[in-house]
C-alpha positions as CSV (number, residue, x, y, z in Angstrom):
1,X,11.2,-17.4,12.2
2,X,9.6,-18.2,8.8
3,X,10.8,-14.7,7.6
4,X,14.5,-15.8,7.9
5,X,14.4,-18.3,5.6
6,X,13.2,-16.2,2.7
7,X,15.1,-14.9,-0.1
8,X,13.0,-13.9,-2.7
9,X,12.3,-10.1,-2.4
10,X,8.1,-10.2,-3.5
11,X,7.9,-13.2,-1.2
12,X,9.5,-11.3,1.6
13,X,7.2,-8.3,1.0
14,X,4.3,-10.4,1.0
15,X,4.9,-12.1,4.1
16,X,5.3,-8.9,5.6
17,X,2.0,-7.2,4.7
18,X,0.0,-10.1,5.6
19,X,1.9,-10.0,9.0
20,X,1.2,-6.6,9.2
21,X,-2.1,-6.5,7.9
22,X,-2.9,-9.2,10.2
23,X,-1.2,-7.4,13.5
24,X,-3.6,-4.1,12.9
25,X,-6.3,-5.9,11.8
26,X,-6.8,-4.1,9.0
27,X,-8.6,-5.0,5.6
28,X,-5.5,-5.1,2.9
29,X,-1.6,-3.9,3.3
30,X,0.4,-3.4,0.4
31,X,4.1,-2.5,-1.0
32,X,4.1,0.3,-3.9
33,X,6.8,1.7,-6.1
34,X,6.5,5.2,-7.8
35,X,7.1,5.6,-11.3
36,X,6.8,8.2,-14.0
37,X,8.2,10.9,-11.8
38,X,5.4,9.8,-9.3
39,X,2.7,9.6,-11.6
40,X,2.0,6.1,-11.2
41,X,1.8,3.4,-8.4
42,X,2.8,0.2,-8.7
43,X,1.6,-2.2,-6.4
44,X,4.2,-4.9,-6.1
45,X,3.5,-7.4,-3.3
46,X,0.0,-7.2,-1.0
47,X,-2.2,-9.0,1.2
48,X,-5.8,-8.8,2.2
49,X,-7.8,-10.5,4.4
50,X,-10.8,-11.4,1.8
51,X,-12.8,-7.9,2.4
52,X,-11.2,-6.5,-0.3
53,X,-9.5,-7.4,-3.4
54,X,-6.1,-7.4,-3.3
55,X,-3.8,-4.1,-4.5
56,X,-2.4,-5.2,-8.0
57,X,-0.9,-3.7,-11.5
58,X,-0.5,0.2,-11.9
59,X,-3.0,2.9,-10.6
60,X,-2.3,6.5,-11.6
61,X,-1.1,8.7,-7.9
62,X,-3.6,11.3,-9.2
63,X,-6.3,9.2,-7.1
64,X,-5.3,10.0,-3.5
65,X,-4.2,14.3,-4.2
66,X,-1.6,16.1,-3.5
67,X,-1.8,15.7,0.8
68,X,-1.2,11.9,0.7
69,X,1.6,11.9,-2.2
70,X,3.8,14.7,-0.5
71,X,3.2,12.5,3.1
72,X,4.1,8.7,0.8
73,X,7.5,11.5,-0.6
74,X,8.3,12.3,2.8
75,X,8.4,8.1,3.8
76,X,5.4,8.7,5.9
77,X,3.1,5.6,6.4
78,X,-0.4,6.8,5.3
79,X,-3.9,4.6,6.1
80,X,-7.4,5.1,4.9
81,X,-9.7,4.9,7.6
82,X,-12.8,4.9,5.4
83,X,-12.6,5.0,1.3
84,X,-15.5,6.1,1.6
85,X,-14.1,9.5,3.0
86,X,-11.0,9.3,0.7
87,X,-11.4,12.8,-0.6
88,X,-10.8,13.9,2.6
89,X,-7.2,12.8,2.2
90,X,-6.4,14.2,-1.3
91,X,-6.6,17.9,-0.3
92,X,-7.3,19.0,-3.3
């Protein structure tokens, strides 16, 4: 319901990754754009649940590989079961 009375893009987005983030219980959900001929992520609206810091500001793509940024090209939703493990993703 609250979601129908928003009109502002960012707080739209936000709303929706905390609801999100929220519904898989999951430790931080975020909206991205790609920029610099996919160079560069740039986190636009977020949410976390305190475990982490929140996604903000511009992170080069180069830190997730090649793997996860042909998947985010294709529109594929891609999670991070353990950061830990992250190079396990990049396939590099």
């Amino acid at each position: 319901q609250r979601l129908r009375t928003l009109v502002d893009a960012t707080e739209i987005m936000e709303f929706v990754a905390r609801e999100l983030g929220e519904r898989l219980a999951v430790d931080r959900a975020a909206f991205y754009r790609l920029l610099d001929a996919g160079r560069t992520f740039r986190f636009q609206a977020g949410w976390s649940n305190g475990r982490l810091p929140a996604m903000d500001g511009d992170t080069p793509t180069s830190i997730v590989g090649t793997r996860a940024l042909a998947a985010f090209a294709a529109g594929e939703t891609v999670t991070i079961h353990d950061t830990r493990a992250q190079a396990a993703i990049a396939g590099e």
